[in-house]
SELUMZA-925234 format. One record per residue (C-alpha): residue in one letter; x, y, z. Coordinates in Angstrom, 1 decimal, decimal comma, always signed. Layout:
N
NODE zator     xx     yy     zz
NODE     A      X      Y      Z
...
// end
This chain:
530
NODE zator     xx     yy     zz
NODE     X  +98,0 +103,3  +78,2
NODE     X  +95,4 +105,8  +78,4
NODE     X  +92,4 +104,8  +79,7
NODE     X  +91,2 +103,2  +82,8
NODE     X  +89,4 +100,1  +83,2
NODE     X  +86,7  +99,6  +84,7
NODE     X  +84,9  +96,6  +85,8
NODE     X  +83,0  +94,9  +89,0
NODE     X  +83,1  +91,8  +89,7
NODE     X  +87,5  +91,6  +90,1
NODE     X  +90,5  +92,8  +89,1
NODE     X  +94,3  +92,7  +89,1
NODE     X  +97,1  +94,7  +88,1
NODE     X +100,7  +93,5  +87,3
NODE     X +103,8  +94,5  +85,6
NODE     X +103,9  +91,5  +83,1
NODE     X +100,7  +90,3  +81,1
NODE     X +100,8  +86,9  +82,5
NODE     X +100,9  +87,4  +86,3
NODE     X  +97,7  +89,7  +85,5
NODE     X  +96,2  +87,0  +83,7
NODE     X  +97,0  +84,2  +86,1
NODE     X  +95,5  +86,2  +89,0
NODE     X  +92,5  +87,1  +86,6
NODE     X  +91,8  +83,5  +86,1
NODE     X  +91,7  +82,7  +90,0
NODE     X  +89,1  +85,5  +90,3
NODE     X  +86,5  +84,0  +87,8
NODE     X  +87,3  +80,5  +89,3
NODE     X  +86,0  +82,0  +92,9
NODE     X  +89,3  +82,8  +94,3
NODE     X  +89,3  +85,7  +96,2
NODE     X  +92,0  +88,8  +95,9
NODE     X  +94,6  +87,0  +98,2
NODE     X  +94,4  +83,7  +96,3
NODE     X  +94,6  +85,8  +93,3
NODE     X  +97,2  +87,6  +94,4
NODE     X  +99,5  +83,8  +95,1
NODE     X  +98,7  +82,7  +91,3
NODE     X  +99,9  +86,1  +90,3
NODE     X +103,1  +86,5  +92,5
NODE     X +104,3  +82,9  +91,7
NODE     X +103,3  +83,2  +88,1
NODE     X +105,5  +87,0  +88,3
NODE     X +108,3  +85,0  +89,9
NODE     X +109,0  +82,8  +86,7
NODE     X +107,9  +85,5  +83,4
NODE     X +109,6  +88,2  +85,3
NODE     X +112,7  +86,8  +87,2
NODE     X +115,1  +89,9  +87,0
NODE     X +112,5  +91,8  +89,1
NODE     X +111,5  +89,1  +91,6
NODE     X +111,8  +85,8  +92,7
NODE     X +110,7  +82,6  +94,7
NODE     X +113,8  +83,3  +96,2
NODE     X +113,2  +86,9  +97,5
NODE     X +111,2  +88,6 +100,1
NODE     X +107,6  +90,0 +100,0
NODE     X +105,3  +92,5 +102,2
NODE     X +101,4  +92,4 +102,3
NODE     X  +98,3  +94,8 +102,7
NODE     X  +95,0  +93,1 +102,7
NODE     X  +91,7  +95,0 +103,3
NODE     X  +88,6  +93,8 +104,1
NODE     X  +85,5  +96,0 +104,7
NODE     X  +84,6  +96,4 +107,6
NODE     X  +87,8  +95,5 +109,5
NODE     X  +91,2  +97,5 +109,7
NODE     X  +93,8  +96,3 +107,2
NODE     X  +96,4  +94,0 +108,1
NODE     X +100,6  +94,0 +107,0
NODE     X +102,4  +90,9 +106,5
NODE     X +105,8  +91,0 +106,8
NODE     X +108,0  +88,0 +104,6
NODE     X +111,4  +88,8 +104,9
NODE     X +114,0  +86,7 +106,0
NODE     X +117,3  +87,7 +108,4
NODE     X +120,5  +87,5 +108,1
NODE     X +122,4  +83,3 +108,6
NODE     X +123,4  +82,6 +112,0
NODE     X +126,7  +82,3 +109,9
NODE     X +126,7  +85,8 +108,7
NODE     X +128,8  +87,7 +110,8
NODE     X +131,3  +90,7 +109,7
NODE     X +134,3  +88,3 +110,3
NODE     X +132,7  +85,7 +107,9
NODE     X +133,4  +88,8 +105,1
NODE     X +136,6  +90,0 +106,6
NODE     X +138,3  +86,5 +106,4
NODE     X +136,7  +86,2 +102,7
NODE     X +139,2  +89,3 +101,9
NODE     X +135,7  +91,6 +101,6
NODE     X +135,8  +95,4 +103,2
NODE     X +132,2  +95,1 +102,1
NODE     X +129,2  +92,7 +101,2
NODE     X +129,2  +91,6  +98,1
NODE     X +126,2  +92,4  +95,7
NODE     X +127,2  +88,8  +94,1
NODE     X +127,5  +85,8  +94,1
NODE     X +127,2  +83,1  +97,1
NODE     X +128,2  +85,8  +99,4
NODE     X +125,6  +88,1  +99,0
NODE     X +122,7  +85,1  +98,9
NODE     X +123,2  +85,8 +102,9
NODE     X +119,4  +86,5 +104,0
NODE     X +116,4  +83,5 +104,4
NODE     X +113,8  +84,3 +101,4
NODE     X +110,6  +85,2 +102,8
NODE     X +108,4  +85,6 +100,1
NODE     X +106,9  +81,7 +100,0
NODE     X +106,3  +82,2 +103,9
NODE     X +103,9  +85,4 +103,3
NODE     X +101,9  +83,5 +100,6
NODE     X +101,1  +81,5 +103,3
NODE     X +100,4  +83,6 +105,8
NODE     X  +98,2  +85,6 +103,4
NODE     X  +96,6  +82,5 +102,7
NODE     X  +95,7  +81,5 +106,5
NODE     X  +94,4  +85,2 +106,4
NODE     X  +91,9  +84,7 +103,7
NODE     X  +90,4  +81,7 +105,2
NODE     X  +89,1  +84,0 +108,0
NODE     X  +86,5  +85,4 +105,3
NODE     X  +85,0  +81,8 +104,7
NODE     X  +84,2  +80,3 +101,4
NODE     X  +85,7  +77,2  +99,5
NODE     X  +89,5  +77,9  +99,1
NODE     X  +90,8  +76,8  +96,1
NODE     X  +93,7  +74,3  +96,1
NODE     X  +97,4  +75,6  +95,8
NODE     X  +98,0  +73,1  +93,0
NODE     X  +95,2  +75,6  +91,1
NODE     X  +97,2  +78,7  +92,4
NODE     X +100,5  +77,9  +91,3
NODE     X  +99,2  +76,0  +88,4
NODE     X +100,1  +78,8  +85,9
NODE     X +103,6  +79,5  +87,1
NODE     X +104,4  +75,7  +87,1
NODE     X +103,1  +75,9  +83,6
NODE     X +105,3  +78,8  +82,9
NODE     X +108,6  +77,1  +84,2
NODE     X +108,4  +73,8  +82,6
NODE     X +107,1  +75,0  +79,3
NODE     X +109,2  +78,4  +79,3
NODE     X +108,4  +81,9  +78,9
NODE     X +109,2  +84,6  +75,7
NODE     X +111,5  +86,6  +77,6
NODE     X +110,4  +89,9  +77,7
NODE     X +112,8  +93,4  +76,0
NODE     X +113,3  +94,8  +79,7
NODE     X +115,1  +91,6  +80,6
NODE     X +116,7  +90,8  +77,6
NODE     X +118,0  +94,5  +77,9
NODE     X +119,2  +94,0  +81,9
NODE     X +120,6  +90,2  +81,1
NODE     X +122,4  +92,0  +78,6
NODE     X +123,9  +95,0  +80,9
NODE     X +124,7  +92,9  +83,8
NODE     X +126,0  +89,5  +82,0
NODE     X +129,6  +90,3  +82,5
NODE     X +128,9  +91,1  +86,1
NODE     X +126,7  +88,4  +87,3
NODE     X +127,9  +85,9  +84,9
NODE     X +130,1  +83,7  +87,5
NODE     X +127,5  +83,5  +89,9
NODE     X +126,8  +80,1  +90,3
NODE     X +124,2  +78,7  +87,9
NODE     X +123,5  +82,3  +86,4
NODE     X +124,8  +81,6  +82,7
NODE     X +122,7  +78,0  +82,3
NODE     X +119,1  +79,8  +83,4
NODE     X +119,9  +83,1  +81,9
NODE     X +122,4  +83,3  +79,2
NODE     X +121,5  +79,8  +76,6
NODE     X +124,1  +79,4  +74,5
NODE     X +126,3  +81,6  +75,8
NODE     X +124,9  +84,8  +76,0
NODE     X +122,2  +87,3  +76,6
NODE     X +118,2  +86,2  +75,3
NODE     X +116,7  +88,2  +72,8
NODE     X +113,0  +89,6  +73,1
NODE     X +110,6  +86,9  +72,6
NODE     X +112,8  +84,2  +72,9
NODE     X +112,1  +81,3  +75,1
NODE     X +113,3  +80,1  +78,3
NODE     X +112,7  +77,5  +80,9
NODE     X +113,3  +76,6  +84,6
NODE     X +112,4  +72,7  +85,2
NODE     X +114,5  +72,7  +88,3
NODE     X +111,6  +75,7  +89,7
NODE     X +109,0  +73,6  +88,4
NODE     X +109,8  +71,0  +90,4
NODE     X +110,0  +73,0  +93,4
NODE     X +107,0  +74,6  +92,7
NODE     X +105,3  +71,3  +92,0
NODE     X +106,2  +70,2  +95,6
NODE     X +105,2  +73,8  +97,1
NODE     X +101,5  +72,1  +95,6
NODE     X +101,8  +68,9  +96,7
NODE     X +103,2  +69,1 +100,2
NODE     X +102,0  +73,1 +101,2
NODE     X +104,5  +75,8 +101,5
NODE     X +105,7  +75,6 +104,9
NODE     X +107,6  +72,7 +102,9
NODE     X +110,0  +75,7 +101,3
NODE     X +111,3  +76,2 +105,4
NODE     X +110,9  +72,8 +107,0
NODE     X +110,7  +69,3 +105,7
NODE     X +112,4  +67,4 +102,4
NODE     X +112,0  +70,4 +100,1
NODE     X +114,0  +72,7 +102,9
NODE     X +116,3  +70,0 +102,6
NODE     X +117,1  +70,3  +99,2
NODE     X +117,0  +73,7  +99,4
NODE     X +119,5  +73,9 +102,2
NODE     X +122,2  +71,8 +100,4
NODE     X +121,6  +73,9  +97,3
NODE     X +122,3  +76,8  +99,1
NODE     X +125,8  +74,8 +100,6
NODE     X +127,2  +73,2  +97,3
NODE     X +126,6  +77,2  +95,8
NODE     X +128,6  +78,5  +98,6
NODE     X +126,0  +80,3 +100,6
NODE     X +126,4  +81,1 +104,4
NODE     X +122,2  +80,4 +104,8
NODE     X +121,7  +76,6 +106,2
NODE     X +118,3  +74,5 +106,8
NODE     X +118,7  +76,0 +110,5
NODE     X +118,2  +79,7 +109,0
NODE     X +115,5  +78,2 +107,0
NODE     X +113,8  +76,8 +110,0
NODE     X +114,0  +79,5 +112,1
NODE     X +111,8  +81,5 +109,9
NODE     X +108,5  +82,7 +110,0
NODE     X +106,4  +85,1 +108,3
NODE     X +105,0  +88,0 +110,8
NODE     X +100,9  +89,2 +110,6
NODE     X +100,8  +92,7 +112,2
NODE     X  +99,1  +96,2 +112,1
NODE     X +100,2  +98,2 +109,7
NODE     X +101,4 +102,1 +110,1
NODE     X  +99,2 +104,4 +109,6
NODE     X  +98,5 +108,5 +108,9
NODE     X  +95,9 +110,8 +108,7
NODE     X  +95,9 +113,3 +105,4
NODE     X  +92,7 +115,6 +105,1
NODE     X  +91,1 +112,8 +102,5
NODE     X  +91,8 +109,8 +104,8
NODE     X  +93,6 +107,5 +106,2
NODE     X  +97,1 +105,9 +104,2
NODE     X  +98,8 +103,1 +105,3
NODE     X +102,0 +101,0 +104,1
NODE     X +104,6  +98,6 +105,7
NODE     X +106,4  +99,6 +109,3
NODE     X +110,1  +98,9 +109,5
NODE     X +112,5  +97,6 +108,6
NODE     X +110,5  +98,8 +105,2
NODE     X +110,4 +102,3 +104,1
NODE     X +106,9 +102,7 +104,6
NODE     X +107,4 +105,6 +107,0
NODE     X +109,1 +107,5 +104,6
NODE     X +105,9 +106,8 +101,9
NODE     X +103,8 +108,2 +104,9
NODE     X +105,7 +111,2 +105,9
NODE     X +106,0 +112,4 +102,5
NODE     X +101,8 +112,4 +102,1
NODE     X +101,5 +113,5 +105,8
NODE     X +103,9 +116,6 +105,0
NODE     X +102,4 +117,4 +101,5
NODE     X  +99,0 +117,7 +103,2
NODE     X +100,6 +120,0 +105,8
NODE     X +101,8 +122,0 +102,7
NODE     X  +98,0 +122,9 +102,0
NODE     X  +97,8 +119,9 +100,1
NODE     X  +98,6 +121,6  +96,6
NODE     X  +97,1 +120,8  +93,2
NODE     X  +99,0 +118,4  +90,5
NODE     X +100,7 +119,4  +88,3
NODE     X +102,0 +123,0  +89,1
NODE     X +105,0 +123,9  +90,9
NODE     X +103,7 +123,6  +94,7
NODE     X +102,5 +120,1  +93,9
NODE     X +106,1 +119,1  +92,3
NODE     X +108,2 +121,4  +94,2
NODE     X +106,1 +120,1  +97,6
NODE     X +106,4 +116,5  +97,3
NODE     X +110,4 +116,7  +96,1
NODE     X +110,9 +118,8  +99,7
NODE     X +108,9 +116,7 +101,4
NODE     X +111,0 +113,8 +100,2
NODE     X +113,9 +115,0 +101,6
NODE     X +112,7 +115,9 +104,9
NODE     X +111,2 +112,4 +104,9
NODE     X +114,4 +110,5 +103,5
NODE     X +116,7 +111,8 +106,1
NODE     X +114,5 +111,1 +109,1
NODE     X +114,8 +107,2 +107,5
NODE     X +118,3 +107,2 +106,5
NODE     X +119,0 +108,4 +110,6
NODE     X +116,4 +105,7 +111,8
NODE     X +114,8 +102,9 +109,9
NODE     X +116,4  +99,5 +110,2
NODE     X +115,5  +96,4 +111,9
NODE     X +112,8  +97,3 +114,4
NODE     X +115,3  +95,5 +117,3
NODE     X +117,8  +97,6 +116,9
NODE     X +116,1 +101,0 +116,3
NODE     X +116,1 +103,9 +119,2
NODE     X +112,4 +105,5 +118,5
NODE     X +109,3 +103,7 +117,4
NODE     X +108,5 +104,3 +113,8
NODE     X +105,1 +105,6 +114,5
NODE     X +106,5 +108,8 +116,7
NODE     X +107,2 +110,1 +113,4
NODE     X +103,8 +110,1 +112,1
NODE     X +103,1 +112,3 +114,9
NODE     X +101,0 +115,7 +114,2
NODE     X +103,2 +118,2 +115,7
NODE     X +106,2 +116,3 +113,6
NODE     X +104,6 +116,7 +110,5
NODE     X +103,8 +119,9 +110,7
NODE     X +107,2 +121,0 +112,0
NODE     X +108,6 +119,1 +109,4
NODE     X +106,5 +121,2 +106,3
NODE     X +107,0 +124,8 +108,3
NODE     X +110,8 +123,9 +107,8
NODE     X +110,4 +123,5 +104,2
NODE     X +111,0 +126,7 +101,4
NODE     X +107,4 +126,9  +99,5
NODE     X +109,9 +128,8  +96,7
NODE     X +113,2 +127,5  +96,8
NODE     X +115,0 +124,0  +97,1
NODE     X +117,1 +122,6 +100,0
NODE     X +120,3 +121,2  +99,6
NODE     X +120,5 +117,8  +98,7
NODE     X +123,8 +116,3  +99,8
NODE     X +125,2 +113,2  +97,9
NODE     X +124,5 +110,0  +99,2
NODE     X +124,4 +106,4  +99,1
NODE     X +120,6 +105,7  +99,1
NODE     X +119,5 +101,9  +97,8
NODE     X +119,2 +100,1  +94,4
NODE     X +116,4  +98,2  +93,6
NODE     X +114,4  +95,5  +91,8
NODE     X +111,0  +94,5  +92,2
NODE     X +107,1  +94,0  +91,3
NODE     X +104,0  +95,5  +92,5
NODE     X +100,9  +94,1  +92,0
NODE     X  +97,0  +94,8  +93,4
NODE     X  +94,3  +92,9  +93,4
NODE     X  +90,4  +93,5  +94,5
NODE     X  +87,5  +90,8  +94,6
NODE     X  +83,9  +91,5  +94,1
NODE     X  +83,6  +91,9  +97,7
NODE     X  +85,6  +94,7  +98,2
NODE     X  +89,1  +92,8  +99,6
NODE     X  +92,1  +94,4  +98,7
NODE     X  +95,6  +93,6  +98,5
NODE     X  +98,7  +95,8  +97,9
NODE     X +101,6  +93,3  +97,3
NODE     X +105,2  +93,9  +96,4
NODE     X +108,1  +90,9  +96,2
NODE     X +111,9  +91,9  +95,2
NODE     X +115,3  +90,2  +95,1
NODE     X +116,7  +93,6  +95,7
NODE     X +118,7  +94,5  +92,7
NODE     X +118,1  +93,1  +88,9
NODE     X +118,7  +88,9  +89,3
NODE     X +119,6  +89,2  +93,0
NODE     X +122,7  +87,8  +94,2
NODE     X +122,9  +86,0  +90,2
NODE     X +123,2  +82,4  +91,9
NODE     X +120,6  +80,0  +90,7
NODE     X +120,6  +76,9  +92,9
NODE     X +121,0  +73,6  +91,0
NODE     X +118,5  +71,3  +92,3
NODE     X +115,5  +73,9  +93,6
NODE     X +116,0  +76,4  +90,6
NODE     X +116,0  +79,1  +93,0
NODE     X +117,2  +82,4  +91,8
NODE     X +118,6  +84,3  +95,2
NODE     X +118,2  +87,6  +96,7
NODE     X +121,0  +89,6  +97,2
NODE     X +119,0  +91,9  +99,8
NODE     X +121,6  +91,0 +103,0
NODE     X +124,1  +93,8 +100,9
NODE     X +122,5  +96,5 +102,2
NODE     X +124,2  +95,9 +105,7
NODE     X +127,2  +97,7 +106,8
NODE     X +130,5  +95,5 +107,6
NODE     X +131,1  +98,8 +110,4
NODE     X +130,3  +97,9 +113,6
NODE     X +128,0  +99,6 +116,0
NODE     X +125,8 +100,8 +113,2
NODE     X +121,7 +100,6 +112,8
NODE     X +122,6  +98,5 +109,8
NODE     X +125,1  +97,2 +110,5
NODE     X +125,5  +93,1 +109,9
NODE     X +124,4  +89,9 +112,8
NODE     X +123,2  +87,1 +112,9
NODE     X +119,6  +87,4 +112,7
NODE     X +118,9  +90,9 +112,0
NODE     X +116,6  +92,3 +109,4
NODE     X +118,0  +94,1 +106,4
NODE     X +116,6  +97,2 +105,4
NODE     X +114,0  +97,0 +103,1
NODE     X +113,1  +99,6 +100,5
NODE     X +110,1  +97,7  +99,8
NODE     X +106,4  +99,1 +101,1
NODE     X +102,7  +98,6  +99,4
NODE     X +100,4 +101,0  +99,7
NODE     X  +96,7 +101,4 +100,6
NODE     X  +94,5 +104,3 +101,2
NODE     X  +90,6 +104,8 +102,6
NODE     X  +89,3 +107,8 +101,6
NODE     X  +86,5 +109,8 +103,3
NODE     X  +84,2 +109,5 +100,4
NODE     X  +84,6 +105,8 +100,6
NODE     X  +86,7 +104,9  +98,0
NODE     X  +89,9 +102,2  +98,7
NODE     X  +92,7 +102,4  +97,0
NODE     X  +95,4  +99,9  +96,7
NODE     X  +98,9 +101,2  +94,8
NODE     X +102,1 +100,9  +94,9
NODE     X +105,6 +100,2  +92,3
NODE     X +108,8  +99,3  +91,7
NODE     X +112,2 +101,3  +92,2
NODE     X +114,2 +101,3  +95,5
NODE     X +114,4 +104,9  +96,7
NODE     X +111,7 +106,0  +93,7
NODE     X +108,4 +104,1  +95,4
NODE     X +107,5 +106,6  +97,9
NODE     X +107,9 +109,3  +96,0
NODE     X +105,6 +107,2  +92,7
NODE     X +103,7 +106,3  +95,1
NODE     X +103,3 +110,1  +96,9
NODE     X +102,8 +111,5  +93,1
NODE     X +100,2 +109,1  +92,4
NODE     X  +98,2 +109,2  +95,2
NODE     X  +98,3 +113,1  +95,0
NODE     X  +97,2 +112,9  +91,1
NODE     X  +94,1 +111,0  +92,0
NODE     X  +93,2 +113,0  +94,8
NODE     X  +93,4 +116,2  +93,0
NODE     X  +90,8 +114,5  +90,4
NODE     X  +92,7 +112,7  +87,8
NODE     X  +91,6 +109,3  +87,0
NODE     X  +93,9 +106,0  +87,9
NODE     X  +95,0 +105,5  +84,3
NODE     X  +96,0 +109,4  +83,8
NODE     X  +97,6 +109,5  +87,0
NODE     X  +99,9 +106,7  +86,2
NODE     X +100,8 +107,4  +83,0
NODE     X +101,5 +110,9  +83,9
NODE     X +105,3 +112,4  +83,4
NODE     X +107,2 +111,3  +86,8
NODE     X +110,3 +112,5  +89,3
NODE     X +112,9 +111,0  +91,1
NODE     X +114,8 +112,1  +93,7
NODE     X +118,0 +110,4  +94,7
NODE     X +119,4 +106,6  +92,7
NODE     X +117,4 +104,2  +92,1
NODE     X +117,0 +101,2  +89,6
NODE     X +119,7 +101,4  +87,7
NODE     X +120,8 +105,1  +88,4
NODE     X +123,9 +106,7  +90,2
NODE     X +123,3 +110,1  +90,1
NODE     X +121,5 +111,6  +93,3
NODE     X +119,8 +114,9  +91,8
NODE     X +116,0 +115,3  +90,3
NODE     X +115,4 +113,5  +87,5
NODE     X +112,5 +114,6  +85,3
NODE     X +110,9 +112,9  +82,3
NODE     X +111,0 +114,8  +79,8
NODE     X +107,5 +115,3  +79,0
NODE     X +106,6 +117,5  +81,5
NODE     X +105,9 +121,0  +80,7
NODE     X +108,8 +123,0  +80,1
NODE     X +107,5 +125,8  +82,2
NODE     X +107,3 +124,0  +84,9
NODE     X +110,5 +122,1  +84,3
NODE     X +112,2 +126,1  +83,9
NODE     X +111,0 +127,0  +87,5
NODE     X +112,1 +124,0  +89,3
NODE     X +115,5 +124,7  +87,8
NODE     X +115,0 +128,3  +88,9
NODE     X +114,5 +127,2  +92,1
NODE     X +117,7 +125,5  +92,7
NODE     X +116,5 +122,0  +91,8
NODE     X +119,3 +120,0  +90,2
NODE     X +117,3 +118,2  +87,5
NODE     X +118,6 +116,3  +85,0
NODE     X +115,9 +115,6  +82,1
NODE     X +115,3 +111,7  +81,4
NODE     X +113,8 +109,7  +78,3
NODE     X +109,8 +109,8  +78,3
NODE     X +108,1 +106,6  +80,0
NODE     X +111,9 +105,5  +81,5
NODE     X +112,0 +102,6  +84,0
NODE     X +113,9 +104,7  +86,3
NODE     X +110,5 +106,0  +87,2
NODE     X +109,6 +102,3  +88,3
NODE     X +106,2 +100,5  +87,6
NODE     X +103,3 +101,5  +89,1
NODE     X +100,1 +100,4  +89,5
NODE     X  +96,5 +101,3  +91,3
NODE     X  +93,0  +99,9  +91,7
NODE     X  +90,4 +101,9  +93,3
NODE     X  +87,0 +100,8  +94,5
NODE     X  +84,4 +103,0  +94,9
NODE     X  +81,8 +103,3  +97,1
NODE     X  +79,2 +101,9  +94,9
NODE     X  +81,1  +98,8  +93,9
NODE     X  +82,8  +99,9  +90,8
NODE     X  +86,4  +99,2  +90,1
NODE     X  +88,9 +101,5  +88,1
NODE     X  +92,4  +99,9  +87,6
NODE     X  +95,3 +101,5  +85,9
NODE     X  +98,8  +99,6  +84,9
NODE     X +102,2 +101,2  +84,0
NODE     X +103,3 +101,5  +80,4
NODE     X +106,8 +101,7  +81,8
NODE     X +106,1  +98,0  +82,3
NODE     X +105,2  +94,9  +80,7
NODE     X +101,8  +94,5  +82,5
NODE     X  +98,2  +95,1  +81,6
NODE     X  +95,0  +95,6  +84,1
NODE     X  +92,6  +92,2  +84,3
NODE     X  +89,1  +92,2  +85,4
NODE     X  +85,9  +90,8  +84,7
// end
């Protein structure tokens, strides 16, 4: 992908072709950019299930002009069941990543469609009917989907590890083992669910005879979650965090998501004198900046409950700027090994012809979840409860009712010359720093399509990655690839276009109307407008 697209009157951008499509297809209906954005993330949820889920979490930005945007926050806490003894008497010194064990957390995602939803209706209008919004997902369950060659590849990886979760091998691996590309599979079980999400609204997926089902799903797999857990659960509306960076204002997710570390790293680049892409301050900038952001979040970010100092201290000026005067403008600080998080999961944007925007991500944490695919529901569960800690007295560690950690944070930025931008992508501890590189790209002139497609870093793990040094596609110059190595950057050189740079995606609207959109080419996904 090369060239951005441009259009007026909507458009969406996803990480497989369908979700685009499906939210494109609400737009020319009438929908506006939230209900576009619920035919897309349930549509997403069945074409692109070892990314996301019904059965996940999901955060929200939505813009309106005119008014300040607004976060929604859909992820579920830990069972009332889930205690550190629970694992301890299981024979486990840690959470499992798999398996009934690790299905631990209430999935929020079906709970933030809603709330999104009671958002929208604020901005008048006919809404359309859910049945129309899920339509193409239900479609896509019953009927099947042509699996696509990044989850015929991950199936593959991760059969014999996932494989005796309960339910994983009769959604995922027909006759026996991994899909090839192309071919088809179905979920009837999750178009049922989804047919009943239609019919009876989707507060049904928490309370009522669907929650029901749901619940004993969730008990015959072996689950600690019950229909109390379900119940307890609500979706939070609230103000996003916010910075201020010489072109704007950014703004992304507050905890337990990530999103401060996605702020600090803009706020400290643009203390940096905001330097050009592509040279070495740009690069060399945003990688120290990531490390000065990543440890003030490993130290503090968890459930808000349990955290000593209010996320938005950190935003503060004189923090900032301390934080960029500590940084080398010609040589790398030490990056220590650690154990920063894994995951899975889809961004998507969205903007009407009236300007509303939505940045919207929804994960199951790492590729399939937990692997267990309930019987009745056809719910494929998160495994995002095994990122707490089994230690006790940690920020993270495991109760009852706490918040995991969330790597998870959309994206949105107003600029001073009146453009909105709405970005954001995949890849655990890589979205900040996509996001950060990006963001920078466009603001140092490149168009969105350019700036996506662009060679990428990564600093730290992420999807699918142990190592915690700089990776590098390999297409970047070799010049400037020679002096980051010269300045004591560990880099290790990766394939061109690798999905260890996640999926990424941006719409911009400017001032006069126009819309430019750009989708990954890492991905599966296209840009949609009309």
């Amino acid at each position: 992908m090369l060239q951005t697209a441009y259009a007026q009157r909507g458009m969406i951008t996803a990480p497989h072709h369908l979700a685009a499509q499906a939210g494109l297809a609400v737009l020319r209906d009438g929908g506006n950019a939230v209900e576009a954005m619920v035919a897309a993330a349930a549509a997403i949820a069945v074409v692109y299930p070892h990314m996301n889920a019904v059965g996940g979490d999901g955060f929200w930005l939505v813009s309106a002009p005119g008014a300040e945007p607004v976060a929604i926050q859909a992820c579920g806490a830990a069972a009332a069941a889930a205690t550190p003894d629970l694992y301890r008497r299981a024979g486990r010194g840690a959470i499992p990543p798999r398996g009934p064990l690790a299905a631990l957390t209430v999935p929020g995602t079906v709970s933030g469609w809603a709330a999104a939803l009671d958002l929208a209706a604020a901005w008048g209008g006919r809404p359309l009917p859910l049945e129309r919004l899920l339509e193409e997902a239900v479609h896509h369950a019953s009927a099947g989907v042509p699996v696509t060659a990044s989850q015929a590849f991950y199936t593959a990886q991760k059969a014999a590890e996932i494989g005796d979760a309960p339910g994983f091998r009769a959604a995922f691996l027909p006759d026996g083992r991994p899909p090839a590309p192309g071919q088809v599979l179905a979920n009837p079980a999750l178009a049922g669910t989804l047919r009943r999400l239609a019919r009876d609204g989707l507060d049904g997926f928490y309370r009522g005879p669907l929650a029901r089902a749901v619940a004993a799903d969730l008990a015959r797999a072996g689950s600690p979650l019950t229909g109390d857990d379900l119940d307890r659960h609500r979706a939070l509306t609230l103000a996003p965090l916010s910075a201020r960076i010489g072109a704007g204002r950014v703004f992304n997710l507050p905890p337990p998501t990530q999103g401060l570390a996605s702020l600090m790293i803009l706020g400290i680049w643009d203390r940096l004198g905001a330097p050009a892409a592509e040279g070495f301050a740009h690069l060399h900038g945003l990688v120290e900046a990531t490390k000065r952001a990543f440890r003030i979040r490993d130290a503090h970010l968890g459930d808000p409950a349990a955290m000593a100092r209010p996320a938005e201290g950190f935003l503060a000026d004189a923090l900032l700027a301390g934080e960029a005067a500590a940084i080398d403008p010609a040589r790398a600080a030490p990056w220590p090994p650690r154990a920063p998080s894994k995951g899975d999961t889809i961004w998507m944007g969205a903007v009407d012809g009236a300007g509303r925007a939505v940045s919207f991500i929804q994960s199951i944490y790492w590729e399939f979840g937990s692997g267990i695919v309930l019987r009745d529901t056809g719910l494929l569960m998160q495994n995002r409860g095994a990122s707490f800690l089994l230690e006790p007295g940690q920020l993270r560690t495991l109760a009852p009712g706490r918040l995991p950690f969330h790597t998870l944070n959309p994206a949105l930025a107003r600029l001073d010359d009146g453009r909105t931008v709405t970005y954001g992508t995949m890849g655990g501890e890589g979205q900040p720093q996509t996001q950060a590189a990006i963001l920078t790209r466009l603001l140092s002139g490149q168009a969105p399509q350019q700036a996506v497609t662009a060679p990428r870093w990564l600093l730290g793990r992420t999807w699918g990655a142990e190592a915690t040094n700089l990776k590098i596609e390999d297409r970047i110059d070799p010049g400037l690839m020679a002096d980051l190595a010269a300045a004591g950057h560990d880099i290790e050189r990766v394939p061109p276009f690798s999905d260890l740079m996640g999926h990424a995606g941006m719409i911009v609207r400017g001032p006069d109307g126009v819309l430019a959109g750009a989708a990954d080419p890492r991905a599966d996904g296209l840009v949609a407008a009309f």
